[in-house]
SERO-4910 file (N, C-alpha, C, O; in steps of 0.05 Angstrom, whole numbers):
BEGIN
 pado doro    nc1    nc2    nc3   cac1   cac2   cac3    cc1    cc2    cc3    oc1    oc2    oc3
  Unk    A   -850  -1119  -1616   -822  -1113  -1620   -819  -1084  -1631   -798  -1070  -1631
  Unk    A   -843  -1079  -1641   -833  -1050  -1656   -839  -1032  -1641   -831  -1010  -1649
  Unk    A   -852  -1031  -1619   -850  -1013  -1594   -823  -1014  -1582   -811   -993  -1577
  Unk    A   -813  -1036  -1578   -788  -1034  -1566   -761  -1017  -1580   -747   -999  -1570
  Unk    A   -760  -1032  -1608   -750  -1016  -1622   -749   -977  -1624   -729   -963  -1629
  Unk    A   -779   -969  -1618   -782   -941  -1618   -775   -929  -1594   -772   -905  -1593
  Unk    A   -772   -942  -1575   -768   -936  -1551   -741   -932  -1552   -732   -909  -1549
  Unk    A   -723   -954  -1555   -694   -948  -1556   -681   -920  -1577   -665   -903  -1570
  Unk    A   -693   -922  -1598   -695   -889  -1615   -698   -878  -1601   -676   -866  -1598
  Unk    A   -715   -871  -1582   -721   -846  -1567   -711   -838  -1543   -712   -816  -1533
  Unk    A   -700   -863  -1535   -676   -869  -1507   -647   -853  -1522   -632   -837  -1511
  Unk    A   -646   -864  -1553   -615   -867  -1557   -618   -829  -1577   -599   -822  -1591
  Unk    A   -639   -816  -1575   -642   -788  -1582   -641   -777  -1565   -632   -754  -1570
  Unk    A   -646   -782  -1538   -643   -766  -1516   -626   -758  -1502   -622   -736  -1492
  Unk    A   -610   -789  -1498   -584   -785  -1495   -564   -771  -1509   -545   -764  -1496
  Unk    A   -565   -766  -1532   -547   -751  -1542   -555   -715  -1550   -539   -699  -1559
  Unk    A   -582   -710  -1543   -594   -687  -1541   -577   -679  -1518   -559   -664  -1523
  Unk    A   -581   -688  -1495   -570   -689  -1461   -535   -678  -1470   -524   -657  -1463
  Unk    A   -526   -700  -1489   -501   -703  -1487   -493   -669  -1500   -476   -653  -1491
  Unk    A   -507   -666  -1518   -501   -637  -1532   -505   -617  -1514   -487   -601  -1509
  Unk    A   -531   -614  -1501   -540   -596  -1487   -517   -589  -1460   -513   -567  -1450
  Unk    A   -504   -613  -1451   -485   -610  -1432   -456   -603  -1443   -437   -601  -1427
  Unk    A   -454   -600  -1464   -430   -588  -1486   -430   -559  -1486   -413   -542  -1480
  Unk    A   -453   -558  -1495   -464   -524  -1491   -463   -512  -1476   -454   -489  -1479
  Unk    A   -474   -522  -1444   -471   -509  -1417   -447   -506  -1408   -444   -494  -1387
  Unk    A   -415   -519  -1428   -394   -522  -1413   -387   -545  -1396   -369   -537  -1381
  Unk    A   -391   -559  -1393   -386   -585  -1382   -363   -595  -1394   -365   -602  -1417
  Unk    A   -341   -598  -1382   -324   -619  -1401   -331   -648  -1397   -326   -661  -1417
  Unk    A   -342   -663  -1374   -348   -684  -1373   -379   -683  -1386   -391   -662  -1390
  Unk    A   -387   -705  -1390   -412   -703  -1398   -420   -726  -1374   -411   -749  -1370
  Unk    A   -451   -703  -1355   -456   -724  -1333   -475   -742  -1343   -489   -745  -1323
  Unk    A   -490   -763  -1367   -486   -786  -1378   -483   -804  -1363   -474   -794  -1342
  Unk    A   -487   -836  -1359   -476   -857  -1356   -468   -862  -1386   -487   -866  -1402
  Unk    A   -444   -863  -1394   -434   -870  -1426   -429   -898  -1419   -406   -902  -1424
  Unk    A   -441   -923  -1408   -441   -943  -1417   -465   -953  -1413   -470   -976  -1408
  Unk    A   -481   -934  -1414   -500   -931  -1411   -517   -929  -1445   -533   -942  -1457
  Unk    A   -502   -905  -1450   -506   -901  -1469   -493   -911  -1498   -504   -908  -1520
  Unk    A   -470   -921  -1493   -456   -941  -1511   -472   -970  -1510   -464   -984  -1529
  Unk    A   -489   -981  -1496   -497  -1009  -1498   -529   -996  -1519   -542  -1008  -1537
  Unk    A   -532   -976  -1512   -557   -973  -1533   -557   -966  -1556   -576   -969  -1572
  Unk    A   -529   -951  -1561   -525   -950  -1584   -520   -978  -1604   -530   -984  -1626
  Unk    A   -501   -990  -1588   -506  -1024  -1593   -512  -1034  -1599   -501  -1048  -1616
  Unk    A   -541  -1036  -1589   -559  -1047  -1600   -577  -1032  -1615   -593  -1048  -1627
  Unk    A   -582  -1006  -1619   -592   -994  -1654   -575  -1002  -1667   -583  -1009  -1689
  Unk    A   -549  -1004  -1662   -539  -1011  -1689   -541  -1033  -1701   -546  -1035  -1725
  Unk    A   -538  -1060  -1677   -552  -1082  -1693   -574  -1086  -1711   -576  -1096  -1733
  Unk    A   -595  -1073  -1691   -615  -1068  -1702   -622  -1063  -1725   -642  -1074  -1736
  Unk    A   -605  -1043  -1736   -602  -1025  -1755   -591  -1053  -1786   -603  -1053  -1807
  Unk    A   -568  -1071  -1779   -566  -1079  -1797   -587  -1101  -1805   -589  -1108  -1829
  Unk    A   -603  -1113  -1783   -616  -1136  -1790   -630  -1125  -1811   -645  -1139  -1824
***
């Protein structure tokens, strides 16, 4: 489980690295799947409270 756990960290860092980095280039959309990225955040956060 704690692989899985580190994995989603590193899924849910990247995505938002991505998300910045396409801020920067000017993008007003961010090309993202954001429910993509909202279900992983999701679930770190559960995560997070157990």
């Amino acid at each position: 489980m704690n692989i899985a756990l580190r994995k989603l960290a590193m899924i849910e860092k990247s995505l938002i690295a991505q998300e910045e980095a396409a801020k920067i280039q000017g993008y007003s959309n961010v090309p993202i799947d954001q429910d993509f990225k909202r279900r992983v955040t999701d679930l770190m956060d559960k995560v997070r409270v157990i």
